[in-house]
Backbone as CSV, one residue per row, in Angstrom:
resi,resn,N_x,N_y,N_z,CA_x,CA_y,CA_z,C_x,C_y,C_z
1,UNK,-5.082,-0.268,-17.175,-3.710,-0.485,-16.795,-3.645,-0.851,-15.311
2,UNK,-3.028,-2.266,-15.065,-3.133,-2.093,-14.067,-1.955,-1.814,-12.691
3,UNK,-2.009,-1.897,-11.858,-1.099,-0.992,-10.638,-0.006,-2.512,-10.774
4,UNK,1.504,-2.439,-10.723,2.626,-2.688,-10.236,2.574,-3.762,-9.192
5,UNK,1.389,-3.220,-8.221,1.098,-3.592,-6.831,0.511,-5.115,-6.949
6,UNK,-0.592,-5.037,-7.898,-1.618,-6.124,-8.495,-0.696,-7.150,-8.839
7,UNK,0.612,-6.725,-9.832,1.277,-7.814,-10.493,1.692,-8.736,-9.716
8,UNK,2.214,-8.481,-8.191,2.734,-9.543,-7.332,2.325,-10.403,-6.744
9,UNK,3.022,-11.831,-7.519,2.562,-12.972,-6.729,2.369,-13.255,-5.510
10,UNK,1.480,-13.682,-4.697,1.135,-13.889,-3.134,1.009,-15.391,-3.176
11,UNK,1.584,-15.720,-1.889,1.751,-17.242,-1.588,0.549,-17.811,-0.849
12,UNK,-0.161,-18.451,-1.197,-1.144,-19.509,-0.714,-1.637,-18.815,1.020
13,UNK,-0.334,-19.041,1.704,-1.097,-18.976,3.115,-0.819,-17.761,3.765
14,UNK,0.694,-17.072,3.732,1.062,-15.778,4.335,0.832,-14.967,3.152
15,UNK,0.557,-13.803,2.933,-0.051,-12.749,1.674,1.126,-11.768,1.903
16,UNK,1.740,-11.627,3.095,2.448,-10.310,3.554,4.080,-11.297,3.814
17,UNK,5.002,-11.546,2.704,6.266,-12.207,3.750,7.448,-11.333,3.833
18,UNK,8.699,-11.578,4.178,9.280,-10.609,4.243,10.180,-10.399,2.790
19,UNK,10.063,-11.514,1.688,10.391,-11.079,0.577,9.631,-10.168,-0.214
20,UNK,8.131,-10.226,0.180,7.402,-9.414,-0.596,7.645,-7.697,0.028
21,UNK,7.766,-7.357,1.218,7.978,-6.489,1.820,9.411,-5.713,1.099
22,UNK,10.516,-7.035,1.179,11.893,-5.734,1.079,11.769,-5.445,-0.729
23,UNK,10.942,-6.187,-1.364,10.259,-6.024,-2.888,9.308,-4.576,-3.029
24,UNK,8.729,-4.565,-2.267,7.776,-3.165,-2.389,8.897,-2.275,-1.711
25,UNK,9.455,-2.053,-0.723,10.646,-0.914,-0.328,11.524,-0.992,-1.081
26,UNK,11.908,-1.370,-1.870,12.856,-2.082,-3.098,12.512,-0.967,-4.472
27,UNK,11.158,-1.260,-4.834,10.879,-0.283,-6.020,10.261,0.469,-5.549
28,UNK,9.658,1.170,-4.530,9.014,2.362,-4.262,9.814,3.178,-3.042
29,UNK,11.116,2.816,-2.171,11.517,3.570,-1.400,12.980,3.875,-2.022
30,UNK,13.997,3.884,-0.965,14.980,3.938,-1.563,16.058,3.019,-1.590
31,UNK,15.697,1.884,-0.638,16.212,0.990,-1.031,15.313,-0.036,-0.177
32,UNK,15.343,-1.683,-0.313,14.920,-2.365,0.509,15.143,-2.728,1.905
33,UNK,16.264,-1.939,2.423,16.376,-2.102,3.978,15.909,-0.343,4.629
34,UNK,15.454,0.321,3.565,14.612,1.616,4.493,13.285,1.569,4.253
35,UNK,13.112,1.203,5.383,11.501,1.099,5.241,11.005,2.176,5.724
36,UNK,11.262,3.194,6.206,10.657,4.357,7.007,10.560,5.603,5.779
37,UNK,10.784,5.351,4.723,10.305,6.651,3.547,8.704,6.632,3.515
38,UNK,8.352,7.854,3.232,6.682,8.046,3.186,6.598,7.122,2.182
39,UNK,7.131,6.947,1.055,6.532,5.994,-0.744,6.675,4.596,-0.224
40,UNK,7.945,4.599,0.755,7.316,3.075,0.635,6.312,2.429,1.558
41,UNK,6.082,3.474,2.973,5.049,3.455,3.827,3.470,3.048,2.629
42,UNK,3.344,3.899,2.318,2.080,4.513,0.864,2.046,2.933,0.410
43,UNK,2.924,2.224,-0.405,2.987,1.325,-1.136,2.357,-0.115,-0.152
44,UNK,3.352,0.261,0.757,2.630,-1.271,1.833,1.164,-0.971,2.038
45,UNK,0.812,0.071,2.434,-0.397,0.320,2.493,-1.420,0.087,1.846
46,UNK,-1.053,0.454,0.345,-2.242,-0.185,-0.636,-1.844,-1.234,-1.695
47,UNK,-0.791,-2.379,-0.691,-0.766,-3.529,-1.248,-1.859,-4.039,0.007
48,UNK,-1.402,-3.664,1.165,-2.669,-4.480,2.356,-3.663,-4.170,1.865
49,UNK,-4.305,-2.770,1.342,-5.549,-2.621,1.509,-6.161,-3.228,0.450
50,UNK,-5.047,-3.706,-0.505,-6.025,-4.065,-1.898,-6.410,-5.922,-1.785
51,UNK,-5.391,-6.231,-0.605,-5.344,-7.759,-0.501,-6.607,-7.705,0.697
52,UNK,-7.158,-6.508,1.341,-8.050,-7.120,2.713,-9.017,-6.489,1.648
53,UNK,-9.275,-5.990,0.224,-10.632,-5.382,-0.115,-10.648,-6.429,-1.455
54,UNK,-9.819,-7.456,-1.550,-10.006,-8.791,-2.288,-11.264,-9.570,-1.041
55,UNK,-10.390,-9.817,0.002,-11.051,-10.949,1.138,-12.226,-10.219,1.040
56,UNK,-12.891,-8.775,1.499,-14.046,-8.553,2.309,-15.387,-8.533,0.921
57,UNK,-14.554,-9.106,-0.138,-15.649,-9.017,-1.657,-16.061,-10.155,-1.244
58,UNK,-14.882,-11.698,-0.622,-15.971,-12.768,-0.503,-16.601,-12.950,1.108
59,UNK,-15.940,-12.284,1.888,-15.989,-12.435,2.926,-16.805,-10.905,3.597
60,UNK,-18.279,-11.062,3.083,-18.914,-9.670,3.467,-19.005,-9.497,4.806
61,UNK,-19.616,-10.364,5.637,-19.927,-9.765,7.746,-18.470,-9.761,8.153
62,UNK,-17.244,-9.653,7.915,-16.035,-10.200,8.427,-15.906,-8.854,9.133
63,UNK,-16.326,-8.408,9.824,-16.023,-6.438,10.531,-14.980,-6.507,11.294
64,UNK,-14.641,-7.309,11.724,-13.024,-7.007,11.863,-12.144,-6.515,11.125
65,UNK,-12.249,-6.793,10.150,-11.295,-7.053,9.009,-11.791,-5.545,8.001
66,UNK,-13.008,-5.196,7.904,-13.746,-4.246,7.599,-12.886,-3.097,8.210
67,UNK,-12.985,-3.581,9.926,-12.670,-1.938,10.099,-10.948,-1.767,10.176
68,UNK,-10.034,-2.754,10.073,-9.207,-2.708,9.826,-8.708,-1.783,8.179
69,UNK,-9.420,-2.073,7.172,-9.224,-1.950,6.532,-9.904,-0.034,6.320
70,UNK,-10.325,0.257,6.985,-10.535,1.612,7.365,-9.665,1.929,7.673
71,UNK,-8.796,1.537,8.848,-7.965,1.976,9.624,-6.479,2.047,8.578
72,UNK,-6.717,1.085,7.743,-5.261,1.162,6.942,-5.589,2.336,5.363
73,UNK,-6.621,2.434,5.567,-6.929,3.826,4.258,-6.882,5.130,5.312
74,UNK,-6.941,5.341,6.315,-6.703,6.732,6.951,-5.451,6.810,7.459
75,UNK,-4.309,5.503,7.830,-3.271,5.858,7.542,-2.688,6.297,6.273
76,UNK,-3.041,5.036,5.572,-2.451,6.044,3.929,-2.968,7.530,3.768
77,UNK,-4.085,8.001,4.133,-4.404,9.287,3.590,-3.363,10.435,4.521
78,UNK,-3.136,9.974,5.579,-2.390,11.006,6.874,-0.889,10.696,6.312
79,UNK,-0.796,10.046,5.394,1.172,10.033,4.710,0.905,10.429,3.609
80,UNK,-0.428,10.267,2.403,-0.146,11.158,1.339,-0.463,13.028,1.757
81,UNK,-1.358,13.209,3.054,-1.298,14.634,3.414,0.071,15.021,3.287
82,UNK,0.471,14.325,4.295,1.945,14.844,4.751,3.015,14.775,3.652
83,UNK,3.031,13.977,2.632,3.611,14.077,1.640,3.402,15.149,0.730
84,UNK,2.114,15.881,0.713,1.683,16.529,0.032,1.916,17.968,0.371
85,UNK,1.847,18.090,1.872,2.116,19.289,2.547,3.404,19.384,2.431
86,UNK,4.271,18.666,2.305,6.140,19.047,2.563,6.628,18.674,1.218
87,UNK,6.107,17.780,0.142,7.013,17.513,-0.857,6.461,17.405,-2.178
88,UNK,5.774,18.368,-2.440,4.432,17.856,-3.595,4.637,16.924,-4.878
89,UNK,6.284,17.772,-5.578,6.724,16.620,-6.273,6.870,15.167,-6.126
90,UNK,7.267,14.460,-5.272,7.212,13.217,-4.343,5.860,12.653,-4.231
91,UNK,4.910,13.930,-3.713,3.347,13.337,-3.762,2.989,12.976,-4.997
92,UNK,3.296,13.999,-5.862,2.569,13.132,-7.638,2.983,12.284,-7.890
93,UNK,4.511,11.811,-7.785,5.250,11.179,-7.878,4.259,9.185,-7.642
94,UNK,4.478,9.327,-6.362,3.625,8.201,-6.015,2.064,7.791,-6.090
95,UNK,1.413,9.051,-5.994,0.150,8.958,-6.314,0.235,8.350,-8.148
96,UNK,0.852,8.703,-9.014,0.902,8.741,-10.440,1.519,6.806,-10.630
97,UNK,2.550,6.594,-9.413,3.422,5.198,-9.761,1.980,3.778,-9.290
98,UNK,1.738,4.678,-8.168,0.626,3.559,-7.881,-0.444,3.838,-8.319
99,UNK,-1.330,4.421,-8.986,-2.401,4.918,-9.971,-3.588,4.965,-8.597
100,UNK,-3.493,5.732,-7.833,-4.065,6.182,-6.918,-4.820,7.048,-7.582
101,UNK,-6.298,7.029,-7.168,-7.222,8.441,-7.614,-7.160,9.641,-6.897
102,UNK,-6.371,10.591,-7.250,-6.282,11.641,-7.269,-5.515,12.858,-7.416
């Protein structure tokens, strides 16, 4: 089965636009002009990370982009903590919508 996230079309040259953006705060926050909820923080997160761990399958020495993509999985992990520490329902919640392991 696959993630919600996967289903969305990406345009040729920009991957990130601002229709795709108020689209992910749209179905995972609470509405598309709040972008500051932890779910929809979570969601942008592992739409980037799944679009920079597409590139670094063809694009192996790219370490920029490598450690970026570090950097955007330890933010997600420091918002599902914190989600987890203050709202646990909310945490399954999103961990379960985006089929996150764990």
């Amino acid at each position: 089965m696959q993630s919600e996230l996967k289903k969305i079309k990406i345009p040729n040259r920009m991957y990130l636009t601002t229709e795709i953006k108020k689209d992910i705060f749209k179905k995972y926050g609470k509405s598309e002009a709040d972008t500051g909820t932890s779910e929809g923080q979570i969601a942008l997160f592992s739409f980037r990370i799944d679009h920079l761990t597409g590139h670094l399958k063809t694009n192996k020495k790219d370490f920029g982009t490598q450690k970026s993509l570090i950097a955007l999985v330890a933010q997600r992990r420091s918002l599902l903590d914190y989600l987890k520490a203050n709202d646990i329902e909310r945490y399954r919640a999103i961990v379960k919508k985006l089929e996150l392991r764990k």
